[in-house]
Residue, then its C-alpha position, 0 to 999 in steps of 0.5 A: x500500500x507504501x509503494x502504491x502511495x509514492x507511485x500516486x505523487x511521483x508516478x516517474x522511475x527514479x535513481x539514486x544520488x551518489x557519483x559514480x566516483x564517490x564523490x558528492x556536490x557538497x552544496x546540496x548535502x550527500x556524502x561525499x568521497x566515501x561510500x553511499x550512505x544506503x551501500x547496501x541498502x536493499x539488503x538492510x532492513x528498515x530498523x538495520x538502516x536506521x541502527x546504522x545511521x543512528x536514525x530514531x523516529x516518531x509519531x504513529x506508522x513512520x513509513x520505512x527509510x528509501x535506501x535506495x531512489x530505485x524504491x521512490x519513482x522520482x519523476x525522470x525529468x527531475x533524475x536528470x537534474x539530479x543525474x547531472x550534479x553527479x549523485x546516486x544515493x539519499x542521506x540519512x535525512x532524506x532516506x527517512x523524511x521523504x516518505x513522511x513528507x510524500x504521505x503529506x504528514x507534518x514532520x520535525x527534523x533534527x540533523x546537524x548542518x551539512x546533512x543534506x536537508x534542503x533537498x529532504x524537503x524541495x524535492x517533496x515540494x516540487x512534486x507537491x506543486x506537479x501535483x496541485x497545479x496551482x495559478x502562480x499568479x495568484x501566490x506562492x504554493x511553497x513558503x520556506x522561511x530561512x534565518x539568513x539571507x545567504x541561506x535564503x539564496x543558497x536554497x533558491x539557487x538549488x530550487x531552481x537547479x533542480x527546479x528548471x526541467x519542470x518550469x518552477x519559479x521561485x523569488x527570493x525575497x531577504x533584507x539588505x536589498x532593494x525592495x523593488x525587483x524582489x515586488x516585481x517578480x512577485x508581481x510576475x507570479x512565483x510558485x516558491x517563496x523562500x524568505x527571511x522573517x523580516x522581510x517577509x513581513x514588509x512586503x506583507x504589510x505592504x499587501x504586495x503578496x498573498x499567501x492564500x495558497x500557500x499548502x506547504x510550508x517550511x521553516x529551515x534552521x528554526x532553532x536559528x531563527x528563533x535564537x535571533x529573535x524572529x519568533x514574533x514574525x513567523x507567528x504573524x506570518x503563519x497567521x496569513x498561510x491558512x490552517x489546511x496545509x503541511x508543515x515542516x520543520x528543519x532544525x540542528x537542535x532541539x531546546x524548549x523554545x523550539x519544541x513550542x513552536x513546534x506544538x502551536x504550528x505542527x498537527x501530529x508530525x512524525x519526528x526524525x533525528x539523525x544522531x542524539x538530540x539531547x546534547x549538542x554534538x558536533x560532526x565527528x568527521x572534524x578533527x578538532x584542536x583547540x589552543x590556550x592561547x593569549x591574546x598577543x599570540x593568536x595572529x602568529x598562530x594564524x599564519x603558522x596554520x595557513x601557512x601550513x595548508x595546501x595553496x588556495x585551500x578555502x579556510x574559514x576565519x572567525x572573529x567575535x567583532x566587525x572591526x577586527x573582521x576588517x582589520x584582520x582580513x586586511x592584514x592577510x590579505x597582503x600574504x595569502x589574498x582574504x575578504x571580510x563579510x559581516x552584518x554591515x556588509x551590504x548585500x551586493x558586497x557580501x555577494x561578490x566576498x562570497x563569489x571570490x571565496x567560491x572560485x578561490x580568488x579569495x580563498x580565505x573568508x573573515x567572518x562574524x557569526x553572520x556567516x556561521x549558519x546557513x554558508x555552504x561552500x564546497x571544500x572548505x577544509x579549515x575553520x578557525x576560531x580566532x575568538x571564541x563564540x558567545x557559547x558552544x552552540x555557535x562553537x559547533x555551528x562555525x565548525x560545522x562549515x567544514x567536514x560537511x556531507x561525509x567530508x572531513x575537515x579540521x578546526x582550530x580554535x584559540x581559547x583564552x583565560x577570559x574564555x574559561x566560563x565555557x570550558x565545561x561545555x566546551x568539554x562535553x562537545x569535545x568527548x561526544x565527538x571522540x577528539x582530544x581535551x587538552x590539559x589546560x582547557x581542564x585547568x580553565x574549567x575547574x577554575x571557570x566554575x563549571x560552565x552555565x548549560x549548553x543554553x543558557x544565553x546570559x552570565x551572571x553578574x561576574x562580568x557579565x554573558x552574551x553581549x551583555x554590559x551593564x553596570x559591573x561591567x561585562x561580555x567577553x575579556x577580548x573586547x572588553x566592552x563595559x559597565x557604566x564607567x568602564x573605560x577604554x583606556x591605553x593600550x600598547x600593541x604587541x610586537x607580534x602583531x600588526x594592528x594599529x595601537x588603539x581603536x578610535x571609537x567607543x566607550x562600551x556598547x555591544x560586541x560589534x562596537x569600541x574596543x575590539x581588538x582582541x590583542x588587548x590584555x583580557x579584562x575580567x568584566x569587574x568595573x572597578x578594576x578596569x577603573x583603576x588600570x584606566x586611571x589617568x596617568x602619564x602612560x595613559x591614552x587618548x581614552x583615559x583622559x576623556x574618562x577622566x575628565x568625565x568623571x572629574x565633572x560628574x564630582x563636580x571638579x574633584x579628582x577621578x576617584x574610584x568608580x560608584 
């Protein structure tokens, strides 16, 4: 009865999507220089499949896993696109989801990034839309919301790769760009809309676009979008698709926020997870390093790891800050050609960074977190943490852009004293993926008071958390941003590096902000001592007389004592 259902959606014969190499676009998420993750399929039972692949699901009558495209009757117009990009075998995620999604059920997926999940759910849609024949002048039938806009137009770009044999057309509608030709091709009708919250809701306020017939809907790295505080408008906008539709929901993990929204939008959906979901693991296939470092040694580490690698291999550098995205990037430049994108990037900037990072003109890429989620490129073979993220979460998302569809990769990553809040969780990262703890992030750990949970967002009143300042002063020790009277003070540069002496602006505010550069000695977030090390004095600089002056006329001409 199974094989007569798919037969009723995709009455077509259909293949597989491996090379005949071994070797995998990486873009579109299959295993790539090793064996097809369903070798051997046919001969596997469905619970033998799904052991292998640490596949657990739920939900009433879950269809069995399509080992092979041999069992699905994909259309043949849709084969040769597939055929084209050289694959022959589903992932985990698509071997399993697909037949739910052919069923027309909702479904919550759980993989990590670089699973394969975009295709888990266009192709799904593509028949979806064969099958319904909807006006596209009247609206879109397909809606994917997407956190980022380079998500957003790397899944446009594989809608319409697999999409062109049947005539399917999708907009692309994302901030940061001209409102104007993203209305006009709605204007021209669209079948797929992929989209970021906040633009979505624009152009609905705007009532340029209608989505009263929308009957599929999609919402990519939703844990994403709602730790970037989109929450508010993709419940408005699910308010505009109407109730009689199916949902589906791509997700890396799984905390409580997300589960929530999964209750108010989803009706009975079957769940897919592809590894354990109750910790956050990072992709096995990644040999991690991670190096106590102080802040003055990073930028020679650095260039011995790059010198280290093959020329024109694609690494991927992560800064915590803008200032020292661009300031990084324009140093290595000089040596091994770089480009910086980050949130102040226009799109058409971020646009031609990506294409010379794609093509290897530019084969190193500097970047905030901004590019963290949602950036696939093909063989990127290193990522380095120059600063560390805000929390391991983000940890394990940059790294994840290496070592993507069954490729390996290495990631290295600095950690400081000022780090040591996050080594407990760091840790566990590490031993769920097999990879080795140096002694010295145990030392950090024991003295970092044990770490604050893998989402816990927001640190206590020791300096402070995520980006946070406030009155005691707060965030991380590498830019050093602060409480109400913390300073910027003077600063001597290293000899090692190649930054300028001091930064030019900023007296505080948030980690994009001021004091970015991560060469400065590590500030512990207590105001009261960071007062004291910016007291004016003859060493002192620019800054440190500004705050004095400050605090001279707050006390009504006195001296500058001591912080309230």
């Amino acid at each position: 009865a199974f094989r007569w259902l798919l037969c009723f959606f995709t009455p077509q014969n259909e293949r597989s999507l491996v090379s005949q190499n071994g070797t995998i676009n990486d873009s579109v998420g299959f295993a790539a220089r090793g064996p097809a993750p369903s070798a051997g399929g046919n001969s596997l039972s469905a619970e033998a499949y799904r052991r292998r692949h640490e596949i657990t699901v739920t939900g009433g009558d879950v269809p069995p896993p399509l080992m092979s495209f041999e069992a699905t009757g994909f259309p043949s117009e849709l084969l040769r696109e597939v055929y084209s990009a050289g694959f022959s075998a589903p992932t985990p995620i698509q071997a399993q989801s697909w037949p739910v999604v052919m069923q027309s059920r909702d479904i919550v997926a759980i993989a990590k990034t670089g699973s394969g999940k975009t295709l888990g759910y266009l192709i799904p849609a593509f028949l979806h839309l064969k099958r319904l024949r909807n006006d596209p002048r009247m609206g879109p039938t397909i809606l994917v919301l997407s956190p980022t806009r380079e998500l957003a137009t790397q899944i446009q770009e594989e809608a319409v790769k697999f999409g062109k044999s049947s005539r399917i057309g999708c907009t692309c509608l994302y901030g940061g760009a001209p409102k104007g030709p993203q209305l006009g091709q709605l204007d021209r009708g669209t079948d797929i809309v992929v989209a970021t919250p906040g633009r979505l809701n624009d152009i609905l306020e705007m009532r340029r676009v209608s989505l009263g017939q929308v009957s599929y809907l999609v919402l990519d790295e939703a844990d994403r979008m709602l730790d970037m505080g989109f929450e508010p408008q993709i419940r408005k906008i699910v308010k505009e698709v109407p109730s009689r539709r199916q949902t589906l929901m791509y997700t890396a993990t799984w905390p409580k926020e997300v589960r929530k929204i999964a209750a108010d939008l989803l009706v009975n959906p079957v769940q897919v997870n592809i590894g354990n979901v109750d910790e956050l693991v990072a992709n096995k296939s990644i040999t991690q390093h991670v190096e106590v470092l102080a802040s003055m040694e990073k930028h020679r580490r650095l260039e011995q790891i790059l010198r280290s690698q093959e020329p024109g291999s694609k690494v991927i550098i992560f800064c915590s800050t803008k200032k020292m995205c661009d300031q990084l990037a324009r140093n290595l430049s000089r040596q091994f050609g770089a480009a910086a994108i980050h949130g102040d990037k226009s799109q058409g900037e971020r646009d031609h960074v990506l294409s010379q990072f794609r093509s290897g003109r530019a084969p190193l890429l500097v970047a905030t977190d901004v590019a963290a989620r949602g950036l696939d490129v093909k063989d990127i073979r290193v990522v380095v943490n120059y600063d560390f993220p805000t929390g391991v979460e983000d940890y394990v998302h940059r790294i994840g852009r290496t070592g993507r569809a069954g490729a390996t990769g290495i990631a290295y990553t600095f950690f400081g004293e000022q780090d040591a809040k996050y080594a407990s969780d760091l840790i566990k990262v590490l031993e769920g993926a097999s990879q080795k703890v140096p002694p010295e992030i145990r030392d950090l750990a024991l003295r970092g008071g044990g770490g604050f949970g893998r989402n816990r967002r927001w640190g206590n009143g020791n300096g402070g958390g995520r980006d946070s300042g406030g009155r005691g002063g707060g965030g991380r020790g590498d830019f050093s941003f602060g409480g109400r009277d913390a300073g910027r003070g003077s600063w001597a540069p290293s000899s090692s590096n190649r930054y300028d002496s001091r930064p030019s602006d900023g007296y505080g505010g948030g980690p994009d902000k001021g004091s970015s550069w991560s060469e400065r000695p590590a500030s512990k977030g207590w105001s009261r001592d960071r007062s004291r090390s910016r007291s004016p004095g003859p060493a002192g600089g620019r800054g440190s007389f500004h705050m004095a002056m400050m605090e001279r006329s707050r006390n009504g001409g006195g001296g500058g004592g001591k912080s309230p």
